[in-house]
C-alpha positions as CSV (number, residue, x, y, z in Angstrom):
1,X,-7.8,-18.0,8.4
2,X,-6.7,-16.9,11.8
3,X,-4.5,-13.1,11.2
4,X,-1.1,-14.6,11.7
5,X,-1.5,-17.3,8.9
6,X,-3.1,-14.2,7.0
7,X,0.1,-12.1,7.3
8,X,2.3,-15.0,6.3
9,X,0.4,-15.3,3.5
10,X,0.6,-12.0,2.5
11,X,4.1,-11.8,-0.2
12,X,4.9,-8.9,-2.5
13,X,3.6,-10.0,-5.9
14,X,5.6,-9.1,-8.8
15,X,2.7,-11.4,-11.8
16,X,-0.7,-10.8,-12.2
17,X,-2.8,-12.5,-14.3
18,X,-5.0,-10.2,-17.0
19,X,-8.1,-10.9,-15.1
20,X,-9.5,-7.0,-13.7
21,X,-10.5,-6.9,-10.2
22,X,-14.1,-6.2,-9.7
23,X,-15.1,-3.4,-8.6
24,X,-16.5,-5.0,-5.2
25,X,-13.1,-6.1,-4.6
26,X,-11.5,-2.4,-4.9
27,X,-13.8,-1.6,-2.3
28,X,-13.7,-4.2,-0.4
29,X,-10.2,-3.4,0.3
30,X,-10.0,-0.1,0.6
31,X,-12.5,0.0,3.2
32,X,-10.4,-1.7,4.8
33,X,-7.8,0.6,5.0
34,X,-10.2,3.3,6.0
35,X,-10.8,0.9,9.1
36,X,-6.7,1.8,10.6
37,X,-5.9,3.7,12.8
38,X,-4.2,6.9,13.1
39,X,-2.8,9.5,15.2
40,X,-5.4,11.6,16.9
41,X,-7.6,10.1,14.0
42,X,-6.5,12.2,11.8
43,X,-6.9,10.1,9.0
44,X,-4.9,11.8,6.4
45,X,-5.3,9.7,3.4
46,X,-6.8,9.3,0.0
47,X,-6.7,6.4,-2.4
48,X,-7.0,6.9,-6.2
49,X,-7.8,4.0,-7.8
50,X,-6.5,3.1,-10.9
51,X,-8.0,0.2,-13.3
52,X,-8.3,2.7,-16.5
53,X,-5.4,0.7,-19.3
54,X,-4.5,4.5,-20.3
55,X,-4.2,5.8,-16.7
56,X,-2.3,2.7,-15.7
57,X,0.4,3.0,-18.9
58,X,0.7,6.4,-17.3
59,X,1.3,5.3,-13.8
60,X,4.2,2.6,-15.5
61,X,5.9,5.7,-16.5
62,X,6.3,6.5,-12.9
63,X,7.9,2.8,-12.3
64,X,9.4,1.2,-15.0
65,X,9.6,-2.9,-14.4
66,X,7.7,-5.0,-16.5
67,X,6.2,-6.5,-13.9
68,X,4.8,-3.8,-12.6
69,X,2.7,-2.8,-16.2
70,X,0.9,-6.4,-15.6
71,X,-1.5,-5.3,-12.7
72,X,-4.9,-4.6,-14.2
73,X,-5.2,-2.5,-11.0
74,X,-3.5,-0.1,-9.0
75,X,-3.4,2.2,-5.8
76,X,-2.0,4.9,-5.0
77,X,-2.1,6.6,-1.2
78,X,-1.7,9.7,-0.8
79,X,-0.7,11.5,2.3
80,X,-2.0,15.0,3.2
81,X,1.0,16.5,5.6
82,X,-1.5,19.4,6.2
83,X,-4.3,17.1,7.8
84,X,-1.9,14.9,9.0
85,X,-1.2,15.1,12.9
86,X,2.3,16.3,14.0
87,X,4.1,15.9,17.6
88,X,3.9,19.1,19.7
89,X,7.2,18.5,21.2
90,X,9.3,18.4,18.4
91,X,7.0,19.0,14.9
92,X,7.2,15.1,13.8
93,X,4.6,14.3,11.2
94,X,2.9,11.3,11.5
95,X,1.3,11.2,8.1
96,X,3.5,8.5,6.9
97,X,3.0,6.4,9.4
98,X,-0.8,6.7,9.0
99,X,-0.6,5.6,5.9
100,X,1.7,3.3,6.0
101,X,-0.5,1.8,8.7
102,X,-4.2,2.1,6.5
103,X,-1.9,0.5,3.0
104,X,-1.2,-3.0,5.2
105,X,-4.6,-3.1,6.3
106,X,-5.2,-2.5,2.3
107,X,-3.0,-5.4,1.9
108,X,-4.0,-8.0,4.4
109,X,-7.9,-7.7,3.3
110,X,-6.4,-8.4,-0.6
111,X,-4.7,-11.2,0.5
112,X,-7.8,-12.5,2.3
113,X,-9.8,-12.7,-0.7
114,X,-7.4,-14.0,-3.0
115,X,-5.9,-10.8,-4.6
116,X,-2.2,-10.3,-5.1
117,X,-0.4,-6.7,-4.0
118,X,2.9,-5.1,-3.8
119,X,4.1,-2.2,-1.6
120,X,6.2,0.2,-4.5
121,X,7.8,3.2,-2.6
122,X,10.8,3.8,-5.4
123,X,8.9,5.7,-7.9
124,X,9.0,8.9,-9.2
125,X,6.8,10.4,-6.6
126,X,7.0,13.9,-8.8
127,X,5.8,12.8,-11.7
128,X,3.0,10.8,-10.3
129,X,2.1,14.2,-8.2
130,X,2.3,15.6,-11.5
131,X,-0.2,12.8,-13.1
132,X,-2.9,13.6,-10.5
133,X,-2.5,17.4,-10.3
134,X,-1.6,17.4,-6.4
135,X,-1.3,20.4,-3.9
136,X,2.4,20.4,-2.4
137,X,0.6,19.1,0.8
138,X,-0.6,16.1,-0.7
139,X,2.1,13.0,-1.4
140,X,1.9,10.2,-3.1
141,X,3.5,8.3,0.0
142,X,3.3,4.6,-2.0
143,X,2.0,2.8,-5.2
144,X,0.2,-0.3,-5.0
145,X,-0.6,-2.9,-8.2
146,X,-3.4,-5.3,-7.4
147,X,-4.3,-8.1,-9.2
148,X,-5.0,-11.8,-9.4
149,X,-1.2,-13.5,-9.2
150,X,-0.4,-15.3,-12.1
151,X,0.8,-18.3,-8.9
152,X,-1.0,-19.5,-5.8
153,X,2.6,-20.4,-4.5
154,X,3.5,-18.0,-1.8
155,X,7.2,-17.7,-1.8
156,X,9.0,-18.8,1.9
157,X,9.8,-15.6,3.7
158,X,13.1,-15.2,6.1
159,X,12.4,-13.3,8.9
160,X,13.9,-12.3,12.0
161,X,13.5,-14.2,15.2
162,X,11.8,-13.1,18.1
163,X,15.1,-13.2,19.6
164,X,16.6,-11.4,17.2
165,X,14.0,-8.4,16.9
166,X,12.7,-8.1,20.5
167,X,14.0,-6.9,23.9
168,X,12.6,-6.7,27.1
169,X,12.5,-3.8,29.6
170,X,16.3,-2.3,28.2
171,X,17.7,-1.7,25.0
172,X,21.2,-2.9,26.4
């Protein structure tokens, strides 16, 4: 499929069925993310993937919806704010961005071969740094389940128009 059909596609997937992802898959995907860019290539990331049922019951206690506790698979990015590259002129730190940036490519290549994902960002970030043991320089910047959805309907998504979103040459 062309990438704009891919990224309509692509929906935030709240049933999986009990099926585990293979381990080709988990790769699969995350070398994807690898593949993104980021500033200065920096690249100041690391994935911890999750498909243990005890590890997993440990992440829910991080997000507590139902839903969520269904995904036989889950990943969690991690941003390191001390490898991450930050704006001479005024300190901004781009590790968020670079993540954010590597976690749709994540995304995209799951929805490409048939796997189901959902971008969490209101967890308890604390207790998850607590879960893996991480330095204060290392965040868990997003959580995301992966699994087979229990649909192959992809919901319709309202978006902004072009005329709506974009401007040209002024922000007037």
């Amino acid at each position: 499929m062309n990438f704009k059909e891919l990224a309509r596609k692509r929906y935030s997937v709240r049933s999986y069925q009990s099926t585990p992802v293979e381990e080709e898959k988990l790769i699969q995907i995350i070398e994807a993310a690898l593949l993104a860019p980021s500033a200065v290539n920096f690249q100041p990331w690391k994935f911890v993937v999750v498909t243990e049922p005890s590890m997993l019951a440990q992440l829910y206690s991080c997000y507590h919806r139902d839903w969520f506790g269904s995904a036989p698979a889950c990943i969690v990015a991690i941003g390191d704010h001390d490898k991450g590259w930050h704006r001479p002129t005024d300190g901004k730190d781009y590790t968020d961005m670079d993540v954010a940036i590597a976690i749709d490519h994540l995304m995209l290549a799951a929805t490409e071969i048939g796997l189901g994902t959902c971008w969490i960002c209101h967890f308890n970030s604390e207790k998850c740094a607590e879960l893996f043991h991480l330095s204060s320089n290392l965040e868990p910047i997003a959580m995301i389940p992966v699994g087979y959805p229990t649909s192959d309907l992809f919901p319709e998504k309202k978006r902004k128009s072009i005329d709506q979103a974009v401007v040209w040459n002024s922000f007037e």
